[in-house]
BAMI-987867 format. One record per atom (N, C-alpha, C, CB): residue number from 0; residue in three letters; atom name; x, y, z. Coordinates in pm, whole numbers, plus 50000, padded with zeros to 5 digits. Glycine has a CB too. Example, Ala and Ser with C-alpha at 12.3 -4.5 7.8 and 13.67 -1.06 7.14 Angstrom:
BEGIN
k->0, r->ALA, a->N, east->51319, north->49431, up->50780
k->0, r->ALA, a->CA, east->51230, north->49550, up->50780
k->0, r->ALA, a->C, east->51320, north->49670, up->50780
k->0, r->ALA, a->CB, east->51131, north->49553, up->50905
k->1, r->SER, a->N, east->51285, north->49775, up->50708
k->1, r->SER, a->CA, east->51367, north->49894, up->50714
k->1, r->SER, a->C, east->51290, north->50003, up->50787
k->1, r->SER, a->CB, east->51408, north->49940, up->50572
//
This chain:
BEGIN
k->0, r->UNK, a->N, east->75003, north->46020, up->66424
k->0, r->UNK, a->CA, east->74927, north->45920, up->66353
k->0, r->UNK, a->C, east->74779, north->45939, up->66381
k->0, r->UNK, a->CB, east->74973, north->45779, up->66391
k->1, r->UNK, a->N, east->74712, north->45911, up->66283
k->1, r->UNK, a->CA, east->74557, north->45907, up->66339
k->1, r->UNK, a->C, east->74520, north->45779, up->66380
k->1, r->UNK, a->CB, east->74448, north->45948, up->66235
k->2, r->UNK, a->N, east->74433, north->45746, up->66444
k->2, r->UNK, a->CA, east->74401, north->45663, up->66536
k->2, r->UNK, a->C, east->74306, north->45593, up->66428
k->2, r->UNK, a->CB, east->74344, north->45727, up->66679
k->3, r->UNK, a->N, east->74402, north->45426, up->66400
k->3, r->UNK, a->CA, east->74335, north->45345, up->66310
k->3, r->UNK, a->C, east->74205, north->45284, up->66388
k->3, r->UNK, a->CB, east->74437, north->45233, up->66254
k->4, r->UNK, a->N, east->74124, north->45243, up->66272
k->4, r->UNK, a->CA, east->74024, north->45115, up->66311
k->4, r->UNK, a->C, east->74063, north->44996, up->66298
k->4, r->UNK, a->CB, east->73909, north->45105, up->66242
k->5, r->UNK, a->N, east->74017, north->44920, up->66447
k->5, r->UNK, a->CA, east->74058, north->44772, up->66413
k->5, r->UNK, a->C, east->74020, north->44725, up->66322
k->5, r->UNK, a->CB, east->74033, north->44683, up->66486
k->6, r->UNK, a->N, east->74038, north->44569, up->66265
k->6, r->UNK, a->CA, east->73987, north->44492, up->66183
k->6, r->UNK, a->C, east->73823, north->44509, up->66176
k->6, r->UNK, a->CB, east->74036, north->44364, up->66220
k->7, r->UNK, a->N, east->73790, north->44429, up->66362
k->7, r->UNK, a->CA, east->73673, north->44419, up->66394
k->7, r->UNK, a->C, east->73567, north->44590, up->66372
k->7, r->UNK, a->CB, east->73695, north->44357, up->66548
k->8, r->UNK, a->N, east->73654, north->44645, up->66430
k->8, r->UNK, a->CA, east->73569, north->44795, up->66368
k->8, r->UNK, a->C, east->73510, north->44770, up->66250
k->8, r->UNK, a->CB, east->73665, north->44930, up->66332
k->9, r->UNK, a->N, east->73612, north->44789, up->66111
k->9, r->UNK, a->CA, east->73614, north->44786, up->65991
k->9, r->UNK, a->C, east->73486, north->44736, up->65916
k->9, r->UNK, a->CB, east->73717, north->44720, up->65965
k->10, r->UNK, a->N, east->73478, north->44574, up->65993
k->10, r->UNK, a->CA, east->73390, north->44499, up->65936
k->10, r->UNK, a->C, east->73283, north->44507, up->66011
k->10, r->UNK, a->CB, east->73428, north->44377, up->65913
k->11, r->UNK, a->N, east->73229, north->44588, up->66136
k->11, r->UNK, a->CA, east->73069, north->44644, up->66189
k->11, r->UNK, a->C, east->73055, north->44784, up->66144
k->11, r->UNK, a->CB, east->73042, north->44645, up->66370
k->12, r->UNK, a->N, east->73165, north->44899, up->66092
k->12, r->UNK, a->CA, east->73088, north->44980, up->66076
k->12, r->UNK, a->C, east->73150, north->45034, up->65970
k->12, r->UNK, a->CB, east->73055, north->45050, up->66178
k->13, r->UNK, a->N, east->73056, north->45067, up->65797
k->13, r->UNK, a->CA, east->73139, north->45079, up->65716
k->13, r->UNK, a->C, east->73117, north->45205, up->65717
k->13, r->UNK, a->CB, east->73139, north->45008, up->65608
k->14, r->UNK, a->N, east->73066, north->45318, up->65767
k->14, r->UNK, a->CA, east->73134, north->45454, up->65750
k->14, r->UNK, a->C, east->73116, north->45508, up->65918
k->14, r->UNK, a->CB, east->73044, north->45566, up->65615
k->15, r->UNK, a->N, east->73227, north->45616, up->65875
k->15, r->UNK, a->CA, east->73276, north->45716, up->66038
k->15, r->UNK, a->C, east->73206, north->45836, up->65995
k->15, r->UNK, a->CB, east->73481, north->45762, up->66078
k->16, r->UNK, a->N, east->73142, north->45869, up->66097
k->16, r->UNK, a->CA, east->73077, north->46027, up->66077
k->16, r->UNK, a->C, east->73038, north->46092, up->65930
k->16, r->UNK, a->CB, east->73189, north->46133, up->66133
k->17, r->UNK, a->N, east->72969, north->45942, up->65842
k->17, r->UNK, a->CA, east->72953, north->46043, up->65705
k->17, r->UNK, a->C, east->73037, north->45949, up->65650
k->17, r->UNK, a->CB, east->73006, north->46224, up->65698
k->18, r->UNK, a->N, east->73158, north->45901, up->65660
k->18, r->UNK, a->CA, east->73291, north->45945, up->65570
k->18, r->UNK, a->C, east->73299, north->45770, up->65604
k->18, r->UNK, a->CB, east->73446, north->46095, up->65638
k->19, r->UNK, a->N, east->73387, north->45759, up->65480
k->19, r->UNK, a->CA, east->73430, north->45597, up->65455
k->19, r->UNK, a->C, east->73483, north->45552, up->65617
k->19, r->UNK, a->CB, east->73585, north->45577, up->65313
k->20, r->UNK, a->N, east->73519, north->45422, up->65682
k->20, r->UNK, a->CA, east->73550, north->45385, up->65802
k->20, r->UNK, a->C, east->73691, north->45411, up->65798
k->20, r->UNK, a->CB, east->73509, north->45252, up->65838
k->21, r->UNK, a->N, east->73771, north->45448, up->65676
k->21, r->UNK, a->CA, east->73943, north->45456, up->65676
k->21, r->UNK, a->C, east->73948, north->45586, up->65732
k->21, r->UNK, a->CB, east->74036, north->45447, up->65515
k->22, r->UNK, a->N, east->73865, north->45660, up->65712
k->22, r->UNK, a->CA, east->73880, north->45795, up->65747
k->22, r->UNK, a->C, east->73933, north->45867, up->65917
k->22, r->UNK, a->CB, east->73740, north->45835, up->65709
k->23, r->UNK, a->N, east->73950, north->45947, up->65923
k->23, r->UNK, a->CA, east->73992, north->45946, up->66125
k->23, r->UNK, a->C, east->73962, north->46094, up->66158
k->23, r->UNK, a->CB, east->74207, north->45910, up->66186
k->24, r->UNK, a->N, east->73949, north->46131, up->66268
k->24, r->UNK, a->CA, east->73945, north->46236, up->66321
k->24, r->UNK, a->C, east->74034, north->46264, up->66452
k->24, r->UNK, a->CB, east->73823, north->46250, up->66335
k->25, r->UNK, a->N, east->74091, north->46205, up->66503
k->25, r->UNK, a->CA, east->74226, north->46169, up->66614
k->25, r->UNK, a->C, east->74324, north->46161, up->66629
k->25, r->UNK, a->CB, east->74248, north->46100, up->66654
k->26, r->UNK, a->N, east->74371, north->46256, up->66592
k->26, r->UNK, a->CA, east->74510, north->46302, up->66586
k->26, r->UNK, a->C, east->74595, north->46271, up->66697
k->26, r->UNK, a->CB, east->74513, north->46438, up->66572
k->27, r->UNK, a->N, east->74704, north->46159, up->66683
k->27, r->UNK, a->CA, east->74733, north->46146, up->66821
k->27, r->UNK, a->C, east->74941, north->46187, up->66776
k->27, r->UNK, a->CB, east->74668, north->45942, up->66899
k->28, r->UNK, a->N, east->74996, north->46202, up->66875
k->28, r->UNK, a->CA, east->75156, north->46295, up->66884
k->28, r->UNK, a->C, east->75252, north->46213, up->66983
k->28, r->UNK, a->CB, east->75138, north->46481, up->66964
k->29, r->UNK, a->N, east->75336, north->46128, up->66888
k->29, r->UNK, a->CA, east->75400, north->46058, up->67000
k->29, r->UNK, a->C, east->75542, north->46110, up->66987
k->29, r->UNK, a->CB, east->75388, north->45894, up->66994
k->30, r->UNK, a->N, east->75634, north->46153, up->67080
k->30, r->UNK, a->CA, east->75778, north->46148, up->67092
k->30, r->UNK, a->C, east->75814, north->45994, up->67009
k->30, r->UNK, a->CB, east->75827, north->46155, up->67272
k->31, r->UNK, a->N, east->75953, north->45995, up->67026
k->31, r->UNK, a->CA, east->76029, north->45890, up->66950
k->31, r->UNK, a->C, east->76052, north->45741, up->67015
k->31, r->UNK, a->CB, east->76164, north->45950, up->66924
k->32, r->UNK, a->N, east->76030, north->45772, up->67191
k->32, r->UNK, a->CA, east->76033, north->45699, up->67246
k->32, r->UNK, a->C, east->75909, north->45607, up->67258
k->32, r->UNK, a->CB, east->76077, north->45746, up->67325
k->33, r->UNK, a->N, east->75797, north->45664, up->67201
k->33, r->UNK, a->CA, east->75673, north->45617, up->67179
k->33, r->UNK, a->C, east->75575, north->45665, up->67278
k->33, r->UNK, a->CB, east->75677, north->45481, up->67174
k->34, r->UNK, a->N, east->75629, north->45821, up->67347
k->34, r->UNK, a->CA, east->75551, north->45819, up->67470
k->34, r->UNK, a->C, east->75365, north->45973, up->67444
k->34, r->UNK, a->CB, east->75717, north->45880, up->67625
k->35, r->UNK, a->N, east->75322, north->45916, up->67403
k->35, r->UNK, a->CA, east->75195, north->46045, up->67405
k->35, r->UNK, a->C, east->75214, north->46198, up->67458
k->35, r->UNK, a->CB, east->75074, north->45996, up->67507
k->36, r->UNK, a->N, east->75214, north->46261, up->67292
k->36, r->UNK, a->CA, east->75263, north->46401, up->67356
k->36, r->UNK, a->C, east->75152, north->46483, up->67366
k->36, r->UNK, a->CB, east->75374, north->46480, up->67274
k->37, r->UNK, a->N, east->75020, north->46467, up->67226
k->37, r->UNK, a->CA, east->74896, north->46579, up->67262
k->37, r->UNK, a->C, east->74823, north->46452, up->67152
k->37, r->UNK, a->CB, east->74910, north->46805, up->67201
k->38, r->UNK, a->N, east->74677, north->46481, up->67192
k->38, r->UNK, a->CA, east->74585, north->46399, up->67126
k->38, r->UNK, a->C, east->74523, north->46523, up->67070
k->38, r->UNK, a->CB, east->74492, north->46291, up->67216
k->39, r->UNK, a->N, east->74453, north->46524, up->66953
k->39, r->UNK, a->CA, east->74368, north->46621, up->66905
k->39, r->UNK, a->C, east->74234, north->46525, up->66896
k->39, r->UNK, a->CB, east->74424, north->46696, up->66760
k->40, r->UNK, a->N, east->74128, north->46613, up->66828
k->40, r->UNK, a->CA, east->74015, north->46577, up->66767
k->40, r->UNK, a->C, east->73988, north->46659, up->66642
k->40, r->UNK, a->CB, east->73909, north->46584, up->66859
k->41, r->UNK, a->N, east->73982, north->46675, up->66539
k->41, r->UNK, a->CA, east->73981, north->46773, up->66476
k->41, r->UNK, a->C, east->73813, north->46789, up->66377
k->41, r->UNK, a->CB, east->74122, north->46759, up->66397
k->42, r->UNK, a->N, east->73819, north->46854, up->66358
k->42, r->UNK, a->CA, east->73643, north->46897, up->66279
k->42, r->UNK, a->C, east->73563, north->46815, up->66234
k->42, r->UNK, a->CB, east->73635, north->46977, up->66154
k->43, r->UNK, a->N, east->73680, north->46770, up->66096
k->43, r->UNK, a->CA, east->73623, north->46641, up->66055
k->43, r->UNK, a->C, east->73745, north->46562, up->66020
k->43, r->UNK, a->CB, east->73518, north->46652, up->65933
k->44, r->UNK, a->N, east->73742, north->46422, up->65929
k->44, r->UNK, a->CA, east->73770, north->46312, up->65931
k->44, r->UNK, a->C, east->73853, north->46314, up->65828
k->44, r->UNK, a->CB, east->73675, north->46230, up->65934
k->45, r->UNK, a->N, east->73960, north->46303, up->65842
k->45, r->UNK, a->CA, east->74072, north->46301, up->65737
k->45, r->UNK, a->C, east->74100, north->46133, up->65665
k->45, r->UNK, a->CB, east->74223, north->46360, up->65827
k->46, r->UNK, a->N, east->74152, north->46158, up->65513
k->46, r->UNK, a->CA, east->74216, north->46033, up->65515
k->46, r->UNK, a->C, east->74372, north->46025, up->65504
k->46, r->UNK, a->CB, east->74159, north->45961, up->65412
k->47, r->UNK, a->N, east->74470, north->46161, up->65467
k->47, r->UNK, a->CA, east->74590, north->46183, up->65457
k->47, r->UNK, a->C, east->74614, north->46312, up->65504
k->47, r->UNK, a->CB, east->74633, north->46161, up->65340
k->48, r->UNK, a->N, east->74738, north->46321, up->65593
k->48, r->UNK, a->CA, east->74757, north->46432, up->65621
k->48, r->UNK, a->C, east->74971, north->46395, up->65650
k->48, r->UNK, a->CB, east->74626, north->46483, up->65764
k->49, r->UNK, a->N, east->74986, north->46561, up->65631
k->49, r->UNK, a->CA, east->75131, north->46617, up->65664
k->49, r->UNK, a->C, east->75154, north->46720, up->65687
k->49, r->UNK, a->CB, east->75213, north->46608, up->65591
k->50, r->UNK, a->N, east->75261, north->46738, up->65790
k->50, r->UNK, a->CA, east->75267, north->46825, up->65880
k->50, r->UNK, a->C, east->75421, north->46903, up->65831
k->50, r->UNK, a->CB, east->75253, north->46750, up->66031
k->51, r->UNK, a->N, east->75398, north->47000, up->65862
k->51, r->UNK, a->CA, east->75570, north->47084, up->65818
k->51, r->UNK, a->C, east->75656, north->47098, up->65889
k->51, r->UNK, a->CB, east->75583, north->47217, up->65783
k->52, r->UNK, a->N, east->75762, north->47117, up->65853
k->52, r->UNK, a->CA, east->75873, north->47061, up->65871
k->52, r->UNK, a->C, east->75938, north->47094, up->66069
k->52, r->UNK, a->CB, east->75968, north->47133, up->65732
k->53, r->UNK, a->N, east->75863, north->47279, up->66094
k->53, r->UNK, a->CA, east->75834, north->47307, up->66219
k->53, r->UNK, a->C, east->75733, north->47262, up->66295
k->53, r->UNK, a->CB, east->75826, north->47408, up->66225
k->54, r->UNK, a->N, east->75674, north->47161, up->66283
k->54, r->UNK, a->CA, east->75563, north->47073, up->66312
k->54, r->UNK, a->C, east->75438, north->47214, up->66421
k->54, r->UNK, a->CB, east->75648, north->46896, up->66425
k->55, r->UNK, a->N, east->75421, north->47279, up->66281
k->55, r->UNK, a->CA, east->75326, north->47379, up->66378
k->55, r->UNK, a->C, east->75179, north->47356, up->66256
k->55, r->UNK, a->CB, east->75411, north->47600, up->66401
k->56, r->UNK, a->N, east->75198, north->47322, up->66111
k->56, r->UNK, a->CA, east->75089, north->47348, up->66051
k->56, r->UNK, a->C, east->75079, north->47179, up->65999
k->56, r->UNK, a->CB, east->75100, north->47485, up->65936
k->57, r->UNK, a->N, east->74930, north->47126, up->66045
k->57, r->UNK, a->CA, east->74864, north->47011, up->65958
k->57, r->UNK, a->C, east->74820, north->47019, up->65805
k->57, r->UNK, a->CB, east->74744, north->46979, up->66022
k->58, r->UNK, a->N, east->74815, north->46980, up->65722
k->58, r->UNK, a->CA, east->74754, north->46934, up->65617
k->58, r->UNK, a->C, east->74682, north->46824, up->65586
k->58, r->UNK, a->CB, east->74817, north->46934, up->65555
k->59, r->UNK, a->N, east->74543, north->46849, up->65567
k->59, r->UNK, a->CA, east->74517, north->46692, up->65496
k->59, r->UNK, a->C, east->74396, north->46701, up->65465
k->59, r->UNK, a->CB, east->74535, north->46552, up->65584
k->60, r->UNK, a->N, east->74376, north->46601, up->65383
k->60, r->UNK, a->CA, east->74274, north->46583, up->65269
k->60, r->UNK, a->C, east->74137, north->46492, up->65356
k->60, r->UNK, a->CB, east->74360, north->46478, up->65117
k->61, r->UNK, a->N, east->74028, north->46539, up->65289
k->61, r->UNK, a->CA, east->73906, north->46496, up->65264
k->61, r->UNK, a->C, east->73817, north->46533, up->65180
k->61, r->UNK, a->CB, east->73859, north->46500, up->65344
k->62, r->UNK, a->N, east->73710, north->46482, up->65181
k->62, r->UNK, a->CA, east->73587, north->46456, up->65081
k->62, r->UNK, a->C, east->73516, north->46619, up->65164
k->62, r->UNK, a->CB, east->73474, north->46254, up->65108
k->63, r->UNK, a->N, east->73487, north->46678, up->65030
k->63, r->UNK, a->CA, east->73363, north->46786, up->65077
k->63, r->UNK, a->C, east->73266, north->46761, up->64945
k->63, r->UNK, a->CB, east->73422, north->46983, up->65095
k->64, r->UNK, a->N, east->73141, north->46663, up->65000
k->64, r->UNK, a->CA, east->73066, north->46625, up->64939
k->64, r->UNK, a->C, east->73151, north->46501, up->64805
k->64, r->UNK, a->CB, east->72992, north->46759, up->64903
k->65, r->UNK, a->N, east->73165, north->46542, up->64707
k->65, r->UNK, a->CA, east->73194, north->46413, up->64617
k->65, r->UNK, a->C, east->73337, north->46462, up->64607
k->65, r->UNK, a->CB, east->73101, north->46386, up->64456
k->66, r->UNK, a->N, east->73422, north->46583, up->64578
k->66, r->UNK, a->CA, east->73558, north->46649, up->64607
k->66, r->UNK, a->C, east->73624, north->46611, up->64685
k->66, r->UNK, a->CB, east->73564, north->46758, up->64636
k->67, r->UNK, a->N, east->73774, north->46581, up->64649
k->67, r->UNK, a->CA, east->73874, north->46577, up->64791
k->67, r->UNK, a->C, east->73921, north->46775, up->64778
k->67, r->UNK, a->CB, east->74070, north->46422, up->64763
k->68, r->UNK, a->N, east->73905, north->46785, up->64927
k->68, r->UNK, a->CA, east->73965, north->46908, up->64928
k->68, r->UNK, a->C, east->74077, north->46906, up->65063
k->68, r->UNK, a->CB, east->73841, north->47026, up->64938
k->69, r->UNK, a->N, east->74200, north->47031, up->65013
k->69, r->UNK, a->CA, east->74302, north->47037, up->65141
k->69, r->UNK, a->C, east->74239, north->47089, up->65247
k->69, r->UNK, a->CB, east->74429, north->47124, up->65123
k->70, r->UNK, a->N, east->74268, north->47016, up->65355
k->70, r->UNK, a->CA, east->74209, north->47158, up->65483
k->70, r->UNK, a->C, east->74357, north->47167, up->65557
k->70, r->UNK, a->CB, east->74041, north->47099, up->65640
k->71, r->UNK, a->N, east->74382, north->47313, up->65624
k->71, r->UNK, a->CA, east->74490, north->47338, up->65679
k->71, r->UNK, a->C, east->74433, north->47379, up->65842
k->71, r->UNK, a->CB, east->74571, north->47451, up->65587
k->72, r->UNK, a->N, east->74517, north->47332, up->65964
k->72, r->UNK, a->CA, east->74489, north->47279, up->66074
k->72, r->UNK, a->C, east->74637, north->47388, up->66133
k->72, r->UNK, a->CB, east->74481, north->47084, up->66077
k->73, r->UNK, a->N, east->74590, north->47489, up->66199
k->73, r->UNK, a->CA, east->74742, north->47531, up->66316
k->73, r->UNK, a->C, east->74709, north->47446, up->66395
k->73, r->UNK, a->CB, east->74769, north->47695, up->66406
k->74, r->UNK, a->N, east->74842, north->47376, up->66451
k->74, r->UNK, a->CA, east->74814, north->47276, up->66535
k->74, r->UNK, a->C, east->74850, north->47339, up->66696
k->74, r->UNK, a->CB, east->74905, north->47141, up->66486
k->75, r->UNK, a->N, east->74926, north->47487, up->66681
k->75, r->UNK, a->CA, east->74907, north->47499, up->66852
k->75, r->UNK, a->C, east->74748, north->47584, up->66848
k->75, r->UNK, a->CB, east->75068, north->47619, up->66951
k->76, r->UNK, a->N, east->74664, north->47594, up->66770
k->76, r->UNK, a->CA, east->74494, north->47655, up->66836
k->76, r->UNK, a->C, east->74426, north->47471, up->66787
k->76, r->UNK, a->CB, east->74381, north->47864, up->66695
k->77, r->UNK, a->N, east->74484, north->47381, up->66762
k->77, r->UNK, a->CA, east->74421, north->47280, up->66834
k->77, r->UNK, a->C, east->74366, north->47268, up->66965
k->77, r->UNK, a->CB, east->74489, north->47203, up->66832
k->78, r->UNK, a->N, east->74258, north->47204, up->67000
k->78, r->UNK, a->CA, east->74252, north->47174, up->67146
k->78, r->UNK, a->C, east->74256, north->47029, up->67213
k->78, r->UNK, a->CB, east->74135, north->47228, up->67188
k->79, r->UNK, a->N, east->74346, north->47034, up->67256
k->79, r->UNK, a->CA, east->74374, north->46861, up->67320
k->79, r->UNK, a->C, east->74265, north->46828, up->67376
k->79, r->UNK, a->CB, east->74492, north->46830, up->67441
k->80, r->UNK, a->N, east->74276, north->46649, up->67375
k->80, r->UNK, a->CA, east->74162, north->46662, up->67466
k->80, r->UNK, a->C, east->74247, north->46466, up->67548
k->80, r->UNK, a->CB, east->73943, north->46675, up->67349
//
């Protein structure tokens, strides 16, 4: 999941790095049990993304300039942080 903004966020800051406040850059990886498996950070700020089915490649969309474009993410040359 990417790491939502609270309410209170929402309503002090209406854009993230550039990009509308819905947007995220925090990729976070939980097991089923709900327990934190890897956090990312990634370049920039996504608003949808999906992952395949071997959970090795990200997908997801953002704005490049007024365009939504796909960006594709290997997620093991991610770097946790």
């Amino acid at each position: 999941m990417m790491r939502p903004y609270t309410n209170k966020e929402a309503k002090e800051h209406s854009s993230y790095k550039e990009y509308p406040n819905y947007y995220g850059d925090e990729l976070m990886v939980y097991d089923w049990e709900g327990n934190l498996l890897h956090a990312y950070r990634l370049d920039v700020p996504l608003i949808s993304f999906g992952v395949t089915p071997d959970d090795n490649i990200l997908y997801g969309t953002t704005l490049d300039g007024e365009d939504f474009v796909v960006r594709r993410y290997q997620l093991k040359n991610l770097p946790s942080y």
